[in-house]
C-alpha positions in Angstrom: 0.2 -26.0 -25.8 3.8 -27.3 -26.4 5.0 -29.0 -29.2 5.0 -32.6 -28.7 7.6 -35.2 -30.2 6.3 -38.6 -29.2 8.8 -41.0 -28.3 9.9 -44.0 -30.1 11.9 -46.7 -29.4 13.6 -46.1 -31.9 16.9 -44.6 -32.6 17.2 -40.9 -33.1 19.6 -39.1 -34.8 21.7 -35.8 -33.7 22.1 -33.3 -36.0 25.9 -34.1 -36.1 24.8 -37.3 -37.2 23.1 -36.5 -40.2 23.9 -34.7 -43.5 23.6 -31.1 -43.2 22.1 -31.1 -46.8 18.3 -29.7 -46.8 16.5 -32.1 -49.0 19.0 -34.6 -50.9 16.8 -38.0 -52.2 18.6 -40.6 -50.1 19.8 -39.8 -46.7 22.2 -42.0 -45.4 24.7 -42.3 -42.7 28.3 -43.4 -43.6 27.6 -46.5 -42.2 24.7 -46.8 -44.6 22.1 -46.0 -41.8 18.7 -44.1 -43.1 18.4 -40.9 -41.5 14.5 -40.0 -40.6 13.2 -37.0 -41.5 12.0 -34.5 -39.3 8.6 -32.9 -40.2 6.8 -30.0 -38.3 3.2 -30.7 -38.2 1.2 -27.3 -37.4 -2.4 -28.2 -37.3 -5.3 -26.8 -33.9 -7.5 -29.9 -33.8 -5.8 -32.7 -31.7 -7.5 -35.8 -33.7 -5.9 -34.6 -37.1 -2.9 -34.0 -35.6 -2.6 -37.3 -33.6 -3.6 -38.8 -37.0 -0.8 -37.1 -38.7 2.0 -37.8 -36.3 1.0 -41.8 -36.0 0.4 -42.0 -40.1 4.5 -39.6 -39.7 5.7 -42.7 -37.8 4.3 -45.3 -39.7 6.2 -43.5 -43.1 8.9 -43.5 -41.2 9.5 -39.9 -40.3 9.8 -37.9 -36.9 6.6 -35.7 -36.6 6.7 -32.5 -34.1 3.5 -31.0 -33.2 3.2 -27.4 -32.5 -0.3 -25.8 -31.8 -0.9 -22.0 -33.2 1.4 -20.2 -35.8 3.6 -18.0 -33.4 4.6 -21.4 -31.9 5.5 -23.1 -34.9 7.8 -20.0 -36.0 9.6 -20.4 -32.9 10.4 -24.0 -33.7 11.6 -23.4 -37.1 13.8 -20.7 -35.9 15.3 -23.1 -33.1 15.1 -26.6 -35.1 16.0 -27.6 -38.6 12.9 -29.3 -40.1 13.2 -31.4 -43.4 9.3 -30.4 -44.4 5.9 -28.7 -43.1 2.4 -29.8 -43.0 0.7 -27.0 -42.6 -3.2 -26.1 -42.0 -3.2 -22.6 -42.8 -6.6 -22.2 -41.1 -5.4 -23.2 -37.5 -2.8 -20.8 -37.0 -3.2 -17.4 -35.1 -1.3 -15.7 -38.4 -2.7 -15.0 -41.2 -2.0 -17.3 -44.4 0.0 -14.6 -46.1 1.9 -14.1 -42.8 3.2 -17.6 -42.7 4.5 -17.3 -46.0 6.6 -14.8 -45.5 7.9 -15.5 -42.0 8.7 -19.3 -43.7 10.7 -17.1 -46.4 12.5 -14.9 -44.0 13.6 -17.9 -40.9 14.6 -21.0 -43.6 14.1 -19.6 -47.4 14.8 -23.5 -48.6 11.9 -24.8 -46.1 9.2 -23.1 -47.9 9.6 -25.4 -50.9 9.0 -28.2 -48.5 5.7 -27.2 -47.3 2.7 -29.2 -47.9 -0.7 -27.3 -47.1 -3.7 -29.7 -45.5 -6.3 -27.7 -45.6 -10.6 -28.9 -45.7 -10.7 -25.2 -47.2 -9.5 -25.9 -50.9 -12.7 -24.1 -52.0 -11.7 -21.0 -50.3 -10.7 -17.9 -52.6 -7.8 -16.9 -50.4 -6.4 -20.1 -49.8 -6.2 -21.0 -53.3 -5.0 -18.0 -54.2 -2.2 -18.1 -52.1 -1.2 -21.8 -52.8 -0.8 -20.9 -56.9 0.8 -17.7 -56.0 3.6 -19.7 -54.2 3.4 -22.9 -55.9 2.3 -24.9 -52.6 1.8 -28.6 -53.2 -1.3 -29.4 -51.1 -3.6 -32.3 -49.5 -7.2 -32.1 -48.6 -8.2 -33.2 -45.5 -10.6 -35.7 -46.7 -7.6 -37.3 -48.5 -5.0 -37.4 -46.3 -4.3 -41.2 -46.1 -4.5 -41.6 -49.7 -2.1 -38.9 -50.6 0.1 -37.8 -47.7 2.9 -40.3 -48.3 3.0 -39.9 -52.3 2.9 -35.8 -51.3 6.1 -35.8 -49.2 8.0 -38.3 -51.7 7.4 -35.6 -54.2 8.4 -32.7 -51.8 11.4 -34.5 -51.0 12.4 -35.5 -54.5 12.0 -39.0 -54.4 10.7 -41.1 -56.8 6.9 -42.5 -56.4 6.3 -45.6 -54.9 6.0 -48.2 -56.7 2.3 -49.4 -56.9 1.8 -53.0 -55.7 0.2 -54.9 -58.8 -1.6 -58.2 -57.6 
């Protein structure tokens, strides 16, 4: 399946347009214009990713979809990606695999990856995100904690929690 970048209305930005810098804490244009950032969202199962993309655009971020590992690594060699959400148990590589390949194609992006996974009991998988210092989000706790997750991946500071 291709990778799918649903449409907007809004504005997008070329890459001429925006700063060439891989993770700064406020992108702006000269004229003062946000730039969105652009996250790769590898995940099999079509409702998570659907849920992903819309919850993406609702943060204000562009969300690309790519289906199977070997896809995404195509992507990331042809497009510049500000972060990766990544289920390491969709993919037809291994989790080990997509470490490395991360490492060799964009050495900065893997500090910018964010692991969902419904698998945080799983030896392997845990091993793997201490070994590398992955941030990550179970699936069962995806709305609460995707949008704090990529503030911290990106630098930012948290959000301000509404006090009533």
């Amino acid at each position: 399946m291709a990778a799918r970048n649903l449409p907007t209305e809004r504005s997008k930005l070329t890459e001429s347009q925006a700063t060439t810098s891989p993770a700064p804490s406020a992108l702006t244009l000269a004229r003062g214009t946000p730039v969105r950032r652009k996250v790769l969202i590898v995940e099999d199962e079509p409702s998570i990713s659907n849920l992903l993309y819309v919850l993406l655009e609702g943060l204000n971020y562009d969300g690309e979809v790519a289906i199977g590992g070997r896809h995404a690594l195509a992507m990331i060699e042809r497009e510049s990606f500000d972060a990766i959400l990544l289920d390491l148990r969709c993919s037809d590589l291994r989790a080990e695999q997509w470490v490395s390949r991360i490492a060799e194609i964009q050495p900065s992006l893997l500090d910018r990856v964010l692991v969902i996974t419904g698998e945080v009991a799983d030896p392997k998988v845990l091993d793997l995100i201490e070994r590398h210092c992955l941030p990550h989000v179970p699936q069962s706790r995806l709305l609460e904690d995707i949008h704090q997750s990529l503030r911290t991946l990106f630098g930012l500071s948290p959000q301000p929690v509404a006090k009533f």
